[in-house]
C-alpha positions as CSV (number, residue, x, y, z in Angstrom):
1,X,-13.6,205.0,135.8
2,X,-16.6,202.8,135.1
3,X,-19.3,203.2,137.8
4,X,-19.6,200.1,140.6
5,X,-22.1,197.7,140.2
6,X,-24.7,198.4,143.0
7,X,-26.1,195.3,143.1
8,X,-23.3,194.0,144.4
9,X,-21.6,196.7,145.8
10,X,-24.6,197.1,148.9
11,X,-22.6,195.4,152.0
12,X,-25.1,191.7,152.8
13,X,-25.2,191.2,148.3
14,X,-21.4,191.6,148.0
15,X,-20.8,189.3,151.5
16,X,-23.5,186.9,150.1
17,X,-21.5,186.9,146.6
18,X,-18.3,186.4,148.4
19,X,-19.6,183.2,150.3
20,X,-20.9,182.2,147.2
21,X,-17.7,182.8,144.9
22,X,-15.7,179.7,146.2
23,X,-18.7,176.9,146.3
24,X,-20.6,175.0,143.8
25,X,-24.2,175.7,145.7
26,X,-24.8,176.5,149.8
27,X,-28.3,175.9,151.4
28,X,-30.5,178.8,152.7
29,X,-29.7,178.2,156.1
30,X,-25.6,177.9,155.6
31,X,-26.0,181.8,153.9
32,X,-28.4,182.5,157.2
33,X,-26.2,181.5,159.7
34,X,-23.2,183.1,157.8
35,X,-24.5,186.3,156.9
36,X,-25.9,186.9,160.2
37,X,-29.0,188.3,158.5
38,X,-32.8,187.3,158.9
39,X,-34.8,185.5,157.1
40,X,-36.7,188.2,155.2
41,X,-33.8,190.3,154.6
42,X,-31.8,187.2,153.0
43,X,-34.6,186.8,150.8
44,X,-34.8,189.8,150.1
45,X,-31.1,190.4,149.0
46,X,-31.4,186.9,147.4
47,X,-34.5,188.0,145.4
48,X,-32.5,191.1,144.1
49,X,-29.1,188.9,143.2
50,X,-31.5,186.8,141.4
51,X,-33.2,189.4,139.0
52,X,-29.7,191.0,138.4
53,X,-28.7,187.1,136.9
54,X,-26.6,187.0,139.5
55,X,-27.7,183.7,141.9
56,X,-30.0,180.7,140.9
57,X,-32.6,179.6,143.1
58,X,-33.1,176.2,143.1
59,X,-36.4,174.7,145.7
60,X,-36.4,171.3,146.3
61,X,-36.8,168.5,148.7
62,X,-34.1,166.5,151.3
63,X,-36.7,163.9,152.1
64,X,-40.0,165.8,152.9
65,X,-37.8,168.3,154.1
66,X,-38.0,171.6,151.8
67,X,-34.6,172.9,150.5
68,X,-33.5,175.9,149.1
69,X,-30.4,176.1,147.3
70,X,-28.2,178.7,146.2
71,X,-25.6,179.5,143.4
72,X,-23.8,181.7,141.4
73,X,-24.5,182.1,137.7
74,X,-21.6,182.9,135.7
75,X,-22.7,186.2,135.7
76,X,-22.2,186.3,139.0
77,X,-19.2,185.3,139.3
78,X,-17.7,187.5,136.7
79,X,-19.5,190.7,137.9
80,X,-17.7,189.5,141.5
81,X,-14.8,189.1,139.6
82,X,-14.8,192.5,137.9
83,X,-16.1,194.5,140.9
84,X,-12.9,192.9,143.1
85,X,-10.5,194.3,140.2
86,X,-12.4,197.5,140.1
87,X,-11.5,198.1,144.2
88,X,-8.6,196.6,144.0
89,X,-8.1,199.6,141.7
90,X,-9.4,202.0,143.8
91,X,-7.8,201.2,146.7
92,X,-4.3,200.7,144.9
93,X,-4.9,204.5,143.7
94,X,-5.5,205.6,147.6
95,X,-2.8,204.2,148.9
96,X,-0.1,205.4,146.8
């Protein structure tokens, strides 16, 4: 059994990767108020998802209002993708 990514296996990465999976980009503040974390700890997990290819950051500007969007890569979506069929796996083995 291959091992689980831990990137996204930590719980806020792999809820921030599931809001993600469905949507083109969110705003910082959509994954804030969802996620139910703070600031700095969203960033944080953000920052992380980011170095693993994971997200892109993208800052801009909604009038002189600053703007933080947030994707996922391709990457990101297939490591989701593959770390959903690895527990669906693990879970099919535990319940039999």
């Amino acid at each position: 059994m291959a091992e689980l990514d831990r990137v996204i296996h930590e719980p806020a990465r792999l809820l921030l990767v599931a809001l993600l999976r469905n949507i083109e980009k969110a705003d910082f503040l959509f994954l804030l108020n969802e996620s139910g974390l703070t600031k700095g700890n969203l960033s944080s997990h953000l920052s992380k998802l980011e170095e693993a290819g994971y997200v892109e950051i993208e800052k801009t500007y909604r009038g002189k209002v600053p703007l933080t969007l947030i994707g996922l890569t391709k990457a990101g979506r297939a490591a989701f993708d593959a770390y959903r069929k690895q527990m669906n796996g693990l879970l099919s083995k535990a319940l039999r």
